[in-house]
C-alpha positions as CSV (number, residue, x, y, z in Angstrom):
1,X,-18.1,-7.0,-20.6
2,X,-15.9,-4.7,-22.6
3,X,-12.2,-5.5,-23.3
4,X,-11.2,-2.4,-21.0
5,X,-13.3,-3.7,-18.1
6,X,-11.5,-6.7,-18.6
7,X,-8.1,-5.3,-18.7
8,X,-9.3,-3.4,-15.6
9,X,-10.5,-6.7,-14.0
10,X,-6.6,-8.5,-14.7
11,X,-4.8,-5.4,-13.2
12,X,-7.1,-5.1,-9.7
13,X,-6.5,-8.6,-9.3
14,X,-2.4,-8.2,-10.7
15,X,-2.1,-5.5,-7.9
16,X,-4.2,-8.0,-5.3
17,X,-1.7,-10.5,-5.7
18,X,1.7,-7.9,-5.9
19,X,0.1,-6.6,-2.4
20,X,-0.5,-10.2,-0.6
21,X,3.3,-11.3,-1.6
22,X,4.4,-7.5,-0.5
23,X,2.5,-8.5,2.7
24,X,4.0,-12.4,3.3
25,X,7.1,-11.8,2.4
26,X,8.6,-8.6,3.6
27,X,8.6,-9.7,7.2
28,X,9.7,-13.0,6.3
29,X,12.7,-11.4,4.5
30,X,13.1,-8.9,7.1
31,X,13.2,-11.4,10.0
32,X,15.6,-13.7,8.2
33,X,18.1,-11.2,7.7
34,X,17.8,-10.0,11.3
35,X,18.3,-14.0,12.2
36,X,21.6,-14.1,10.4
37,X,22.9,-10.8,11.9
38,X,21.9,-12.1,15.3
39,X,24.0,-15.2,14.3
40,X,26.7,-13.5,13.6
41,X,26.8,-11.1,16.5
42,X,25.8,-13.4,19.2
43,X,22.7,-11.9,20.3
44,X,19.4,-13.3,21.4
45,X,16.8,-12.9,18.6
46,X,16.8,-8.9,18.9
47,X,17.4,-7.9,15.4
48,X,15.5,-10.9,14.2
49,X,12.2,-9.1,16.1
50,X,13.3,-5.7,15.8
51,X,13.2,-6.3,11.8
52,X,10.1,-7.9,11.8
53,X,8.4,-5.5,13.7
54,X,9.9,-2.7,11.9
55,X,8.9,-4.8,8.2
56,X,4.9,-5.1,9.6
57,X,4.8,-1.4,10.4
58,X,6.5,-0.2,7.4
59,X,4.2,-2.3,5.0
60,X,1.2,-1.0,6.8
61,X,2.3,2.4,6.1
62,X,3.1,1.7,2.8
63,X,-0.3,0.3,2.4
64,X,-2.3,2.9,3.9
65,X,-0.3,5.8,1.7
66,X,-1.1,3.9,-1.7
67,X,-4.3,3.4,-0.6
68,X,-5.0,7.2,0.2
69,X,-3.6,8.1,-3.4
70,X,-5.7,5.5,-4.8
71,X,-9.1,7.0,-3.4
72,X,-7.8,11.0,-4.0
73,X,-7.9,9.8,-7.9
74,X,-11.2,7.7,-7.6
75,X,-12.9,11.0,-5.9
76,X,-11.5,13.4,-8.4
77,X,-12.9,10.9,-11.4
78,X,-16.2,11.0,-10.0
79,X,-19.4,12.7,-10.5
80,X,-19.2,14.3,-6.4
81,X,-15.5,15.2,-7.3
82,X,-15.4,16.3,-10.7
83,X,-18.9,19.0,-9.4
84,X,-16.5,19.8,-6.1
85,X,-13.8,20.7,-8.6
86,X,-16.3,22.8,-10.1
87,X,-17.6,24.9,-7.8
88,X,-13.9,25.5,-6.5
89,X,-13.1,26.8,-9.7
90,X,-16.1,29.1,-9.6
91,X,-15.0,30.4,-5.9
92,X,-18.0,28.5,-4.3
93,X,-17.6,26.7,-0.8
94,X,-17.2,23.2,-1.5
95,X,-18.8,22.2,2.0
């Protein structure tokens, strides 16, 4: 194993680990903040859920979009993407 697979190896697992906290503790954070407001308005827990609901979705999205760049770069890198990029150049139909 090289030192750059390594390296490579420390920051999948960095971003793993940034991602599971991101996951855990938005909601949390979201639905606490909507607790306090509902304290302080008087309200049943509506903001509490309408935060946490709003937190899941969001990170979900957030998710899928970094995911989706992620795998555009992975495809261009690669042997399929680099000869697509190719034949694009040349005016060929890359189908």
């Amino acid at each position: 194993m090289t030192p750059n697979d390594t390296r490579d190896l420390y920051r999948a697992e960095d971003d793993a680990w940034t991602r599971a906290f991101e996951l855990a503790l938005t909601p949390i954070v979201a639905a606490g903040l909507g607790y306090v407001l509902d304290r302080i308005i008087g309200t049943v827990p509506l903001f509490a859920v309408a935060f946490l609901v709003l937190a899941v979705v969001a990170s979900f999205i957030k998710m899928y979009y970094a995911y989706d760049a992620k795998m555009k770069v992975h495809d261009a890198e690669s042997p399929w993407g680099r000869a697509r990029a190719h034949a694009a150049n040349r005016g060929e139909d890359t189908k």
